[in-house]
C-alpha positions as CSV (number, residue, x, y, z in Angstrom):
1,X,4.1,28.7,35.4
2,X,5.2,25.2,35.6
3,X,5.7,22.6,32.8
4,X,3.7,18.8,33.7
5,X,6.5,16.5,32.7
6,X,5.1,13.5,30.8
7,X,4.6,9.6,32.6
8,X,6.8,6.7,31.5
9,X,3.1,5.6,30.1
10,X,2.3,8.5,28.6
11,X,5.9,8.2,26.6
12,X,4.9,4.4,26.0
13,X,1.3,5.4,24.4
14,X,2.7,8.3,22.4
15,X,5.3,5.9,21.0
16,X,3.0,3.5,20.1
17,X,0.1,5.6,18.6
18,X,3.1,7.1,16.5
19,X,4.4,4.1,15.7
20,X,0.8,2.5,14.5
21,X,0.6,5.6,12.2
22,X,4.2,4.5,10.7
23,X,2.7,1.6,10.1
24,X,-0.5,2.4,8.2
25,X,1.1,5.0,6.4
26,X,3.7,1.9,5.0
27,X,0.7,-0.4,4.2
28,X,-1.6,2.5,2.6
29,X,1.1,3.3,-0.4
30,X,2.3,-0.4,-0.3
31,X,-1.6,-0.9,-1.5
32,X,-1.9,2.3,-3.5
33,X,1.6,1.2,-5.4
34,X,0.4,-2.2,-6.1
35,X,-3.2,-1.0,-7.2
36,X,-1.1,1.8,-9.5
37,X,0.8,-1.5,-10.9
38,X,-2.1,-3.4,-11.9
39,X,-4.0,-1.0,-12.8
40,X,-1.5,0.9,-15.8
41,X,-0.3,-2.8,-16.5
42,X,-4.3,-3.3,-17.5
43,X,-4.6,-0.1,-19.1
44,X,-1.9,-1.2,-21.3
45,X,-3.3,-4.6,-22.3
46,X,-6.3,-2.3,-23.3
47,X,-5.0,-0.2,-25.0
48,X,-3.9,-2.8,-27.5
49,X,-7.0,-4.2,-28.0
50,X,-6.5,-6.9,-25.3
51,X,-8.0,-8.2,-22.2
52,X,-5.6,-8.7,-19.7
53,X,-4.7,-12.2,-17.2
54,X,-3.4,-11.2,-13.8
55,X,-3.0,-13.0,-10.5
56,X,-1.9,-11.4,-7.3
57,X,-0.3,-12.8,-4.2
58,X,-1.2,-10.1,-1.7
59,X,0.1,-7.0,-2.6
60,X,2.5,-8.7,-5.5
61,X,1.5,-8.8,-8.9
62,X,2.6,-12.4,-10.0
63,X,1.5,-13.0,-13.1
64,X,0.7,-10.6,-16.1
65,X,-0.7,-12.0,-19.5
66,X,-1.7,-9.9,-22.3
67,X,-4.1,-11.9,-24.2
68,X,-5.1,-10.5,-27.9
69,X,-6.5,-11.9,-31.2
């Protein structure tokens, strides 16, 4: 029985398909986290009897305003 040894681009695909997971892994909880922010930051406000004043810079909440009566 004999073992097939990989190719240089085999090596070079199976780095990069692993690397491209790393990477969509990083931006999947980097835009669950940020939704998680917002969204508990809101649930607050609510829960006050407010209505809440957000901007976002992509996945940065910038600006948070609780606005009540």
């Amino acid at each position: 029985m004999s073992v097939k040894r990989m190719t240089l681009l085999q090596g070079l695909v199976l780095v990069g398909l692993f690397a491209l997971m790393v990477v969509a892994i990083l931006i999947a909880s980097q835009l669950y986290l940020s939704y998680i922010e917002v969204t508990e930051a809101a649930d607050n406000c609510f829960n006050i009897g407010g209505y809440p004043v957000i901007e976002k810079t992509g996945l940065e909440m910038t600006y948070f305003e609780c606005v009540t009566n």
